[in-house]
C-alpha positions in Angstrom: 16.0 15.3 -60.6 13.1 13.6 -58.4 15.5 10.7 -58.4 18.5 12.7 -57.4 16.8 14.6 -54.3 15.8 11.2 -52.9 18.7 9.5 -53.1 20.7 12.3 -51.2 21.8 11.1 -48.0 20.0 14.4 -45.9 16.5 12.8 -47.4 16.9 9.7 -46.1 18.2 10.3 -42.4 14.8 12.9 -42.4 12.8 9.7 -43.7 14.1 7.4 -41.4 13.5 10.0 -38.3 9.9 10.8 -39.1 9.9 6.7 -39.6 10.9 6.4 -36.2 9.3 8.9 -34.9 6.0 8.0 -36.1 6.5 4.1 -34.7 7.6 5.7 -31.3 4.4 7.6 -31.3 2.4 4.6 -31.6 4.3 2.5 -29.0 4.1 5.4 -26.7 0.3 5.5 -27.2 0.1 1.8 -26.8 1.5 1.8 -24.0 -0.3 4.1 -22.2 -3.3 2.4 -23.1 -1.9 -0.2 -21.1 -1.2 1.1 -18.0 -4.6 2.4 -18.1 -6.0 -0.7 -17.8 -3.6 -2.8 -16.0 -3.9 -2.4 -11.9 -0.8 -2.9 -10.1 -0.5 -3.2 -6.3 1.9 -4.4 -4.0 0.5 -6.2 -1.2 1.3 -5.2 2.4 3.8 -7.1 4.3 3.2 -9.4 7.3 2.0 -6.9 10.2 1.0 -6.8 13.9 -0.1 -4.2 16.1 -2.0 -4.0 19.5 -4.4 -0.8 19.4 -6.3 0.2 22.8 -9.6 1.1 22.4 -13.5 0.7 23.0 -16.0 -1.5 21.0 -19.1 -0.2 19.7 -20.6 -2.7 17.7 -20.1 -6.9 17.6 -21.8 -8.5 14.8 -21.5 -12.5 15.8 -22.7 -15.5 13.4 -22.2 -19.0 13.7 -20.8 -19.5 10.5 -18.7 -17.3 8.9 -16.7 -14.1 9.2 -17.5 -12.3 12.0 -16.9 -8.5 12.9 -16.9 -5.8 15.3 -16.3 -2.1 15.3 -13.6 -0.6 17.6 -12.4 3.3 18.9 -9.2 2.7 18.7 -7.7 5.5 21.3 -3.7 4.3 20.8 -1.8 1.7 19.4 1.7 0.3 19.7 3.9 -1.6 18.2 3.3 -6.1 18.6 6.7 -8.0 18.9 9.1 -7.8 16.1 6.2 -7.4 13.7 6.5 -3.7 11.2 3.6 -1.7 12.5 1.0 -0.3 10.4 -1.4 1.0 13.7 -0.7 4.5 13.9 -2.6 5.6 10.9 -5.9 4.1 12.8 -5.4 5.9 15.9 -8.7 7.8 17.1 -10.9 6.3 14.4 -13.5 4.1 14.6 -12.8 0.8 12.5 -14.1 -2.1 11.2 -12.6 -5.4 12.6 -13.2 -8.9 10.9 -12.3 -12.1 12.8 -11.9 -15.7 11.1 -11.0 -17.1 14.4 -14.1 -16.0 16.5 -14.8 -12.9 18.9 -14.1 -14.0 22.4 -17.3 -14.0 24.7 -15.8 -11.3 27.1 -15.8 -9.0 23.9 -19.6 -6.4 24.3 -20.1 -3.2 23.3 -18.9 -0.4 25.4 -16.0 -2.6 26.6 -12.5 -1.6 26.4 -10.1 -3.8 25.1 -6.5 -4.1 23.8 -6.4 -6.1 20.9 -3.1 -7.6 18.4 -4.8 -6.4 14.6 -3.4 -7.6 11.5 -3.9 -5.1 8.1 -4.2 -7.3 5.0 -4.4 -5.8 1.4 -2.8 -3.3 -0.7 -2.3 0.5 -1.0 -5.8 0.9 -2.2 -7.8 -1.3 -0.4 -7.0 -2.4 3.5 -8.5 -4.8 5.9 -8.5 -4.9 9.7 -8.7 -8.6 11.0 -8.8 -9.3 14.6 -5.2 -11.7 15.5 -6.2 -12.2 20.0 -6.7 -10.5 22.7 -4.0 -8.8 24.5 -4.6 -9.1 28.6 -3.8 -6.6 31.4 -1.5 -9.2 33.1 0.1 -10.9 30.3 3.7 -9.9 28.9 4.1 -9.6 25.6 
């Protein structure tokens, strides 16, 4: 009778669900595990944007990276370039240069500067692109 009750079709359609079931469970859960641990981030797109504003610190070195912090007041769009300024406007940020600070640059000196944000939606980095003159027309 055993026999019987597992050979009925009903038994073995409830078998292979719970089967199923049970294998879905654990993929699921693997899965997840994942996900957990693998970090995915898009990087940011090639950028430009001039910001306005008034430097309150210049760390120079000879070697190096060099920095300065700036009050950005305003910014604007640079060229053609997709413009990521506007969520720096009146903060104070953190400015890294690989091509140099130029010597006119000193604290308490405004200045209108083309910035270029490098990294990803979790960490971002402000690096200093030229200087953008009074005179000069973009």
């Amino acid at each position: 009778m055993l026999h019987a009750f597992l050979k009925s079709k009903t038994v073995k359609w409830v078998l292979i669900i719970f089967a199923l079931q049970t294998v879905l469970t654990i993929c699921s859960q693997s899965i997840c595990f994942l996900m957990k641990s693998v970090c995915i981030a898009a990087p940011i797109i090639e950028n430009r944007f001039v910001a306005h504003g008034k430097i309150t610190e210049i760390t120079r070195s000879q070697e190096g990276m060099q920095q300065f912090t700036i009050e950005i007041e305003r910014t604007e769009p640079f060229d053609d370039y997709p413009c990521f300024g506007k969520r720096y406007q009146n903060r104070s940020v953190e400015v890294y240069s690989e091509i140099g600070i130029p010597a006119s640059f000193c604290e308490n000196a405004e200045v209108s500067v083309i910035l270029r944000v490098s990294g990803d939606e979790r960490k971002r980095t402000l690096f200093f692109m030229g200087e953008l003159k009074n005179d000069s027309k973009r």
